[in-house]
Every structure is written in structure tokens, then in C-alpha cells.
N, C-alpha and C positions, 0 to 999 in steps of 0.2 A: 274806261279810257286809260284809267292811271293802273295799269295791271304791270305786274313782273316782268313780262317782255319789253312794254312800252317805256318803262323806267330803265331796265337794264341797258335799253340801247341809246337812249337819250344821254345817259352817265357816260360813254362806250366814247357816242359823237361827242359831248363835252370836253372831255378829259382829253381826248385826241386832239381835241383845239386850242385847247390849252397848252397840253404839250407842244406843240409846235409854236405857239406863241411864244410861251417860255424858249423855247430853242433859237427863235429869232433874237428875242430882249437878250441874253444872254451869251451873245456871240466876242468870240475873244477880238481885241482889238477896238469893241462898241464901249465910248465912254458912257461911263453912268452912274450916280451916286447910288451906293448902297441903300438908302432909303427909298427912295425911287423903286428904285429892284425889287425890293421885297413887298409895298407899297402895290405893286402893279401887282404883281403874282398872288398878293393876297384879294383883289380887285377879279383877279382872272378866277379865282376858287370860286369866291360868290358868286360869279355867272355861272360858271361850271354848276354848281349845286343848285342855283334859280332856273337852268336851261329846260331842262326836264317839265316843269311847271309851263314855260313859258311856250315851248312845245306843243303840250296840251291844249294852253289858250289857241294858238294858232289853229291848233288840228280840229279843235268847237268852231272858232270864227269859221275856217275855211269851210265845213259841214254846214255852216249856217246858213253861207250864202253860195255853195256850188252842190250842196249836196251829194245827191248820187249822179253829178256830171263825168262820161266816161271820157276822156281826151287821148287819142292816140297821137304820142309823139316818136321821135328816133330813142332808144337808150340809152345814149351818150349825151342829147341834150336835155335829159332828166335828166342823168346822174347830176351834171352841169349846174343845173339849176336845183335841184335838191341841195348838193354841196353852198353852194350862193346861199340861198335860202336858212341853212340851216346854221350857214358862219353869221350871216347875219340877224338872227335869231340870237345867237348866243352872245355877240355883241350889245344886244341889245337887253338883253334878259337881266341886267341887274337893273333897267327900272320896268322891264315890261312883266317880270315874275310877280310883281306884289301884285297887277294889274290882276294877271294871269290868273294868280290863286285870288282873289276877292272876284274874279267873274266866276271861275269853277266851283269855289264855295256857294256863290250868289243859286247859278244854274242846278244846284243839286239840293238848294234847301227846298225848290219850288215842285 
């Protein structure tokens, strides 16, 4: 599950949401202490680099319990809902990463 494709694109959507975070936090005219600034950005890397992990968990749970369920939707409300999904995934991946690796770790000793 954790192979070269799957990591390179999970870093790929990370780092792109990051980026545009940072481009929001950092717009001229937005007050904001310097601590704050780099405080967040450093807060956004940890997700950035737990996403991928967290990813994984999600893509075992989902496996767990939909399996090989085939779902035909429109393209645009996947894209939709992929993007949702996967911003909120990385929002969440700085406490759902440790999760993520202690179940991954857990699932592969057994």
C-alpha cells in the first residue's frame, strides 16, 4: 500500500495544500505576528509529511469496511469529494498520522 506511487502523490496533494495555505496565511495587508507565521507553517509541514501515513490509514479503514464496493458516480462529484476528503484528511493528519502508523504497523505485524 505504502509503495513509490502511493507516497509520491500523497507528498504531491500535501505539499499543494500547503501551499495554498501558506498563500492564504501570508497575504499582504493580513495582520499577523511573525511567530504565529512561522509557528503555523511549521504546523502545516507536520501534516504535510503525517498525510501520506494518514492517507494509508484511511485507504485500510475504507478496504475494511467497503471493500471491493463498485460505486458509479458523475466525475466532477468525485473529483468534489476526493478533494474535500483529502483536504480534510490532511487537516487532520497531525493527530490522525500517529493513529494511522500504530494501526499500519499493528495490521502488518499480524
Amino acid at each position: 500500500m505504502l509503495g513509490p506511487d502511493f507516497v509520491g502523490k500523497s507528498f504531491a496533494i500535501a505539499f499543494v495544500l500547503e501551499g495554498l495555505m501558506i498563500t492564504l496565511l501570508t497575504q499582504p495587508g493580513r495582520p499577523s505576528h511573525p511567530f504565529t507565521t512561522v509557528m503555523t507553517i511549521a504546523v502545516y509541514t507536520v501534516s504535510s509529511l503525517l498525510f501520506p501515513f494518514t492517507r494509508a490509514g484511511w485507504e485500510a479503514f475504507k478496504d475494511l469496511f467497503a471493500s471491493d464496493t463498485v460505486m458509479f458516480i458523475p466525475s466532477i462529484v468525485g473529483l468534489v469529494l476526493s478533494f474535500i476528503v483529502n483536504g480534510m484528511l490532511w487537516q487532520a493528519s497531525i493527530f490522525l498520522g500517529p493513529i494511522a502508523i500504530w494501526y499500519l504497523f499493528g495490521r502488518r505485524q499480524h
